[in-house]
C-alpha positions as CSV (number, residue, x, y, z in Angstrom):
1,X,0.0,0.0,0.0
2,X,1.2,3.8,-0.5
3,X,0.8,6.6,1.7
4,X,-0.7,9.0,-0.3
5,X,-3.5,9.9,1.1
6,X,-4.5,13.5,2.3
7,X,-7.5,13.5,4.3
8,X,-8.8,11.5,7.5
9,X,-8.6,7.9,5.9
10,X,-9.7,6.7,9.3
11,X,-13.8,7.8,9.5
12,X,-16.6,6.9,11.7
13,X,-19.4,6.4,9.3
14,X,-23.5,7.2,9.4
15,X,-23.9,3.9,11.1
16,X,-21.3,4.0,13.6
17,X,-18.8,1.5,12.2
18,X,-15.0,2.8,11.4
19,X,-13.7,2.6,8.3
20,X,-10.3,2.7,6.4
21,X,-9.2,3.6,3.4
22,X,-5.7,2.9,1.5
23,X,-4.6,2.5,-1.8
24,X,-2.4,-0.9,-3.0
25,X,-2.8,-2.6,-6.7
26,X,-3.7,1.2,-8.4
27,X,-6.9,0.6,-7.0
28,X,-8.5,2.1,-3.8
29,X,-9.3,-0.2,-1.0
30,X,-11.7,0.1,2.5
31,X,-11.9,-2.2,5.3
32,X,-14.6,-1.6,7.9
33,X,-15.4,-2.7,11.5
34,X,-18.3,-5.8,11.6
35,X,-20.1,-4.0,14.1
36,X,-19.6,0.2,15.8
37,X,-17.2,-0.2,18.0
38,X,-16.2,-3.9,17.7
39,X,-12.8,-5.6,17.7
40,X,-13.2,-7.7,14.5
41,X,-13.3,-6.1,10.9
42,X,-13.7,-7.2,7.5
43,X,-12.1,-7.9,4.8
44,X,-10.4,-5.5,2.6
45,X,-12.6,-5.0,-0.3
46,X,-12.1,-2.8,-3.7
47,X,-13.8,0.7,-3.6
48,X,-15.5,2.2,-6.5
49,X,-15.0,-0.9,-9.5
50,X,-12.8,-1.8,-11.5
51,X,-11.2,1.6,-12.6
52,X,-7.0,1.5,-12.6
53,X,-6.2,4.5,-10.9
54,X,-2.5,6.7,-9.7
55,X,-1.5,5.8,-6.3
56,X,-3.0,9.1,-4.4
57,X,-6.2,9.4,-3.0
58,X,-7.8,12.3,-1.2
59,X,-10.4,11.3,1.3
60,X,-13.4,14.1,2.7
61,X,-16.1,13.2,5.3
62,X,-19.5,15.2,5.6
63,X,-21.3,15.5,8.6
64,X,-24.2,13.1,6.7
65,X,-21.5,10.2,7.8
66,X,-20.8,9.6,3.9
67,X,-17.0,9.8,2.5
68,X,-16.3,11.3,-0.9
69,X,-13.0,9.9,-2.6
70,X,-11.2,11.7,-5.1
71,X,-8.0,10.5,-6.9
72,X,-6.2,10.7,-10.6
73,X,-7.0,8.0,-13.4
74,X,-4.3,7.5,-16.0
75,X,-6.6,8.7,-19.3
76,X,-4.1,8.3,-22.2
77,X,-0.4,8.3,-22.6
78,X,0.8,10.8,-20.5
79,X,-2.1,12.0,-18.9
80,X,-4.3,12.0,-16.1
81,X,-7.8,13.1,-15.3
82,X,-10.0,13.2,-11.6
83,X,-12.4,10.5,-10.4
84,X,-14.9,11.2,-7.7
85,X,-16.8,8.5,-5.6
86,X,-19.2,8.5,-2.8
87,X,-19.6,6.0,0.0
88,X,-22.2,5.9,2.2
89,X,-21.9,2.7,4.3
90,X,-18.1,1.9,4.9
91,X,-18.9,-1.9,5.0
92,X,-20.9,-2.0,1.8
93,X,-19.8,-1.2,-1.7
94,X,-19.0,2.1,-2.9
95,X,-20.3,4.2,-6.2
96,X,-18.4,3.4,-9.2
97,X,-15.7,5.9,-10.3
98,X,-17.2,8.7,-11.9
99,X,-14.5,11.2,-14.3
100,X,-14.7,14.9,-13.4
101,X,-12.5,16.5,-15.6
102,X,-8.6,17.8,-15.1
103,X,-8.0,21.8,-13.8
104,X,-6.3,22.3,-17.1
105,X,-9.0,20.4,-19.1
106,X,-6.2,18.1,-20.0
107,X,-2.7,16.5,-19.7
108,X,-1.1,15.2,-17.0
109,X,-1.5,14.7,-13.1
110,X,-0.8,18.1,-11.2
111,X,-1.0,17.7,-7.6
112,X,-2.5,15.7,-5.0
113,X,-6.2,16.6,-4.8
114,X,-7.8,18.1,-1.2
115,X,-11.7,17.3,-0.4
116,X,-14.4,19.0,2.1
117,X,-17.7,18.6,2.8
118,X,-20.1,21.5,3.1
119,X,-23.1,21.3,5.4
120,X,-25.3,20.3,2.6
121,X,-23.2,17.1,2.0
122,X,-21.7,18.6,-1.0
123,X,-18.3,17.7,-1.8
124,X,-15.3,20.5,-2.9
125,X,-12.2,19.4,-4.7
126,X,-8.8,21.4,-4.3
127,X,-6.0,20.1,-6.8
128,X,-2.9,22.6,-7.9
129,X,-2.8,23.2,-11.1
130,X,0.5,23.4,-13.8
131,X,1.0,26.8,-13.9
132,X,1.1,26.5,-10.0
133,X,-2.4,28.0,-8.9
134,X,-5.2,26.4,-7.3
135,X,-8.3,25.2,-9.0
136,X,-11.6,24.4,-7.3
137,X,-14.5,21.9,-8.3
138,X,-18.0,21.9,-6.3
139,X,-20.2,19.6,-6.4
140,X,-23.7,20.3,-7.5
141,X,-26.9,20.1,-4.9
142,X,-28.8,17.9,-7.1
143,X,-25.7,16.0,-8.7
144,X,-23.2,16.9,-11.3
145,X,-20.3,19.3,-10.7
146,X,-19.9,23.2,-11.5
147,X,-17.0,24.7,-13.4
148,X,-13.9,25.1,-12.6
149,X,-13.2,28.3,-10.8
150,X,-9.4,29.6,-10.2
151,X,-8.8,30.4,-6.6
152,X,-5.3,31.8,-8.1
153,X,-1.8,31.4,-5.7
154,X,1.4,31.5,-7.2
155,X,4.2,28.4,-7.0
156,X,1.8,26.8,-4.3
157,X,3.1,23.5,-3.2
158,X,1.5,20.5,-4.1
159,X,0.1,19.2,-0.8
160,X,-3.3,21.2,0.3
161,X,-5.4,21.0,3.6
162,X,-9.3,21.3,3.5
163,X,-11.4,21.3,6.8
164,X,-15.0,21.8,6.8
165,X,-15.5,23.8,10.0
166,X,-18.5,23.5,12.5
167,X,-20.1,26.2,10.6
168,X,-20.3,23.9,7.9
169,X,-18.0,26.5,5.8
170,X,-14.5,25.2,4.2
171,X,-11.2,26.4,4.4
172,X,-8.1,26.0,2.7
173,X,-4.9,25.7,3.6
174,X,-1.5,25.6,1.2
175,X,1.8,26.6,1.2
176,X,4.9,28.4,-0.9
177,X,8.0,29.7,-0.5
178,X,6.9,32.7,1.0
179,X,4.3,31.1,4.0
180,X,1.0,29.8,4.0
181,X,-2.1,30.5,2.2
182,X,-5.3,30.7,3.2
183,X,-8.8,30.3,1.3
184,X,-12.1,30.7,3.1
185,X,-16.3,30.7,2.4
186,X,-17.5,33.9,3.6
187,X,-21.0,32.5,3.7
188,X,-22.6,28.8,3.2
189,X,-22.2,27.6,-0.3
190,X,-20.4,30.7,-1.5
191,X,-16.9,30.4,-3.8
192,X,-13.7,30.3,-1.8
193,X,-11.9,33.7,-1.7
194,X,-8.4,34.5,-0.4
195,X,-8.0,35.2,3.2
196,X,-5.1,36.3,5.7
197,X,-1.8,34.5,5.1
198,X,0.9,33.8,7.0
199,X,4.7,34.6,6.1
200,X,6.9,32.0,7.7
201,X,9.0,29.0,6.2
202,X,7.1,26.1,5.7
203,X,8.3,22.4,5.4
204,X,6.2,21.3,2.6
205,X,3.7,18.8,3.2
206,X,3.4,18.8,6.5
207,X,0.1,20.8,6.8
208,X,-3.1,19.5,8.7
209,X,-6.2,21.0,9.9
210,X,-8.9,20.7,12.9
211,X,-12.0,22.6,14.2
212,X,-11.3,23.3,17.6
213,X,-14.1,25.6,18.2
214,X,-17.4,26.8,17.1
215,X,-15.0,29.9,15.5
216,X,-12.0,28.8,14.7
217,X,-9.7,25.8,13.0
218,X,-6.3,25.5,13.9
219,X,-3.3,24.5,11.3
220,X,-0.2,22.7,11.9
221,X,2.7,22.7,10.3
222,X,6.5,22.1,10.7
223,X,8.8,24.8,9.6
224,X,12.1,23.3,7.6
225,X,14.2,23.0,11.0
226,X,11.3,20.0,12.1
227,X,9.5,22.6,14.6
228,X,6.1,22.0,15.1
229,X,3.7,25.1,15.0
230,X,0.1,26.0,15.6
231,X,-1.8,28.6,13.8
232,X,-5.4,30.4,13.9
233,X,-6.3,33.3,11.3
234,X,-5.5,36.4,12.9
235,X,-2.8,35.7,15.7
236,X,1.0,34.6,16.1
237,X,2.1,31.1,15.5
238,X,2.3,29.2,18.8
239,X,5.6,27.0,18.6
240,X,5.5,23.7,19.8
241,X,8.0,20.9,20.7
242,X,10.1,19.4,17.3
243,X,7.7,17.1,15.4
244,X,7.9,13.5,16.2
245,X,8.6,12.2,12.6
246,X,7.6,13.4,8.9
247,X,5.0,14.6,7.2
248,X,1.3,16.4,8.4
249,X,0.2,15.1,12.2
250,X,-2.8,13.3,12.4
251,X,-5.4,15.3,14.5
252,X,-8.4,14.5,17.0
253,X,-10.5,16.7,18.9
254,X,-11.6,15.0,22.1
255,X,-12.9,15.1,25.6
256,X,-10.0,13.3,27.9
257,X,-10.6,13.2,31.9
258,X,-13.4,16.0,30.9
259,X,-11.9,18.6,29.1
260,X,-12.0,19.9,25.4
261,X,-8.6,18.6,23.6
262,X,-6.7,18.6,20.6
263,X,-4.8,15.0,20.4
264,X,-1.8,14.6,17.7
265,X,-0.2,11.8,16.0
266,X,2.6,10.6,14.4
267,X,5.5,8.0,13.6
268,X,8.6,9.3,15.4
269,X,11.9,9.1,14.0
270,X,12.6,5.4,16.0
271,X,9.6,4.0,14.1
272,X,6.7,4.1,16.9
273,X,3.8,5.9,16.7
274,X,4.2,9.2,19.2
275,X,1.0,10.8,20.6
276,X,0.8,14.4,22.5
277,X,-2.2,16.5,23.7
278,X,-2.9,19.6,24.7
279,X,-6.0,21.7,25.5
280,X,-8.3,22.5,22.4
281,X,-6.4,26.4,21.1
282,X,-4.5,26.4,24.6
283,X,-1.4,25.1,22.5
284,X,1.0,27.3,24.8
285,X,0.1,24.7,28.0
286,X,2.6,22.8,26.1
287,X,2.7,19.3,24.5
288,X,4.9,16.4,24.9
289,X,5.3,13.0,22.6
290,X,4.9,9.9,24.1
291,X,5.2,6.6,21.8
292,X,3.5,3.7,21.9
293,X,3.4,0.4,20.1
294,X,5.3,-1.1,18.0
295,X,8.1,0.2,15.0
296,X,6.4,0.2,11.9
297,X,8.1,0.5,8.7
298,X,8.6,3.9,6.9
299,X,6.1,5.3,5.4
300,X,3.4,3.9,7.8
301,X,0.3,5.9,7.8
302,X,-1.1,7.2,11.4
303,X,-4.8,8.2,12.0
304,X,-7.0,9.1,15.1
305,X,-10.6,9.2,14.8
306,X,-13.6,8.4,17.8
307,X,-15.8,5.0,17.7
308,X,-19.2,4.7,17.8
309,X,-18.7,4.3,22.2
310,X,-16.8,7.6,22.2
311,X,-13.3,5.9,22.4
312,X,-10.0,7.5,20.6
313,X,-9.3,4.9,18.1
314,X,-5.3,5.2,16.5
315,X,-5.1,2.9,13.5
316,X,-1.7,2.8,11.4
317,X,-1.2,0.9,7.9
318,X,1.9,-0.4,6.8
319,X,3.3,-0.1,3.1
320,X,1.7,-3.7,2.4
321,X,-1.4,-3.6,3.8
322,X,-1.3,-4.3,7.5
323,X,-3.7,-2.5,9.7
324,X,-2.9,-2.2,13.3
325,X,-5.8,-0.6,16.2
326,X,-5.5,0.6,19.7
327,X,-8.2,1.9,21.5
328,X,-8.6,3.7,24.7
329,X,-9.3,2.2,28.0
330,X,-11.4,3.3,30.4
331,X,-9.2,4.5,32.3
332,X,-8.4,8.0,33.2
333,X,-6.3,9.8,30.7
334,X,-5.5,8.5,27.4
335,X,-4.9,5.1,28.2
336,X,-4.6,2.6,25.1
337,X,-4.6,-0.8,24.8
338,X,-2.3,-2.6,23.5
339,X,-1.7,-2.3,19.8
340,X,-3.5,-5.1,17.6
341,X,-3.5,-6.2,14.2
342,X,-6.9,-7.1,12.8
């Protein structure tokens, strides 16, 4: 399996069951829990038919409890266009692969896609473009898919954030060599418009993105010496201890011993996955890794999410295909159980 996925790739669907998502064989593939909040899961099983598809998938969950996939389809030789499915029940089968066109009409892959969810379960696309801008694709109410509008930037890198927050408006987060970049809905359904940026050095690809309060989301990013920041629109960055390991940290907001938290996640540089919390947007309390399980290989994917019983769930995937839980006890604090493969 690869790692390219941007998005939460660890979800809790409508029914309650978690789901996963990873690609292997140039398809995409899901495994799901047998029941919300069980310890047995099924098998991996091929999302969205048949379609041969580029190893990157970007993954967006609505509020409705239904993922919406997005990833690149080779087309011809040399080029590449988007495909879009929708899954509603994480154990059952997925739509097919539908084609949604390329944000230069055509030619080759650009970037890896981003996808949100609006409050009227509509899904939003983010992809770079070649000239180095970003291009936008929203979904329709009543199906189908708008044009493409140009949300311009200049050089941006080719990972991008989306977060739907709990206004049900998206943001946008992406980076170039001169900071961060910001997109934002002023209103429910409206385009995405430019917003305050942020001029500071960015690693690249190492941006992720939480609602941590009715008003705000927080980014995270690493700057190129490996330190960790947080970020809302509209203050200073709040440094934070050096990341644990590469790449964006996987986030959960969550109630531990009864407060409101933000929980992070990564692998760490010895191979284990490292965990650190801190208050939700109280980032200056401080945070400090602490690693659990066991080493994993590189490029090990790390994802938090909450079960249907209200537990933190951490689920990792290996490069070929093994899938390793830990959930919390109940026990004060985060407490996990031992890691297990399933």
């Amino acid at each position: 399996m690869v790692r390219t996925v941007n998005g939460d790739w660890l979800i809790r669907a409508r029914d309650g069951r978690l789901g996963v998502y990873a690609i292997r064989d140039e398809a995409v593939w899901c495994r799901a829990e047998r029941r919300p909040g069980g310890d047995t899961w099924l098998p991996w099983r091929k999302v969205g038919g048949d379609q041969r598809l580029h190893p990157v998938l970007a993954v967006g969950h609505g509020a409705d409890g239904y993922a919406h996939l997005v990833s690149w389809r080779p087309t011809k030789a040399q080029e590449a266009g988007l495909v879009h499915s929708t899954h509603f029940r994480v154990h059952l089968a997925a739509l097919d692969w539908s084609p949604v066109g390329h944000p230069d009409k055509a030619g080759a892959r650009t970037g890896t896609p981003a996808v949100a969810v609006d409050a009227e379960g509509r899904a939003h696309v983010f992809v770079r473009n070649r000239g180095g801008s970003v291009r936008a694709l929203i979904q329709k109410e009543r199906g189908g898919w708008n044009a493409w509008a140009d949300l311009k930037g200049t050089d941006v890198h080719e990972q991008l954030t989306a977060v739907t927050g709990e206004s049900g408006r998206i943001e946008l987060y992406g980076s170039n060599q001169a900071g961060i970049l910001r997109w934002r809905q002023e209103e429910a359904g409206a385009p995405l418009v430019p917003a305050d940026s942020l001029p500071v050095r960015v690693e690249p690809g190492t941006l992720s993105a939480l609602p941590t309060s009715k008003e705000h989301t927080t980014l995270f990013f690493a700057d190129r010496e490996g330190m960790l920041y947080a970020w809302r629109p509209g203050t200073e960055p709040t440094p934070l201890p050096a990341a644990a390991g590469p790449g964006p940290a996987a986030l959960l907001r969550c109630t531990l011993e009864g407060h409101d938290c933000t929980l992070l996640a990564q692998r760490s540089a010895s191979g284990r996955v490292a965990f650190a919390a801190c208050p939700a947007e109280q980032e200056s309390a401080g945070l400090w890794w602490t690693e659990s399980g066991p080493q994993l290989p590189a490029d090990t994917a790390v994802a938090l999410a909450e079960d249907a019983d209200g537990r933190v769930v951490a689920a990792t995937v290996t490069p070929d295909g093994e899938l390793r839980i830990a959930r919390q006890k109940d026990e004060p604090g985060l407490a996990l159980a031992a890691w297990q493969e399933v």
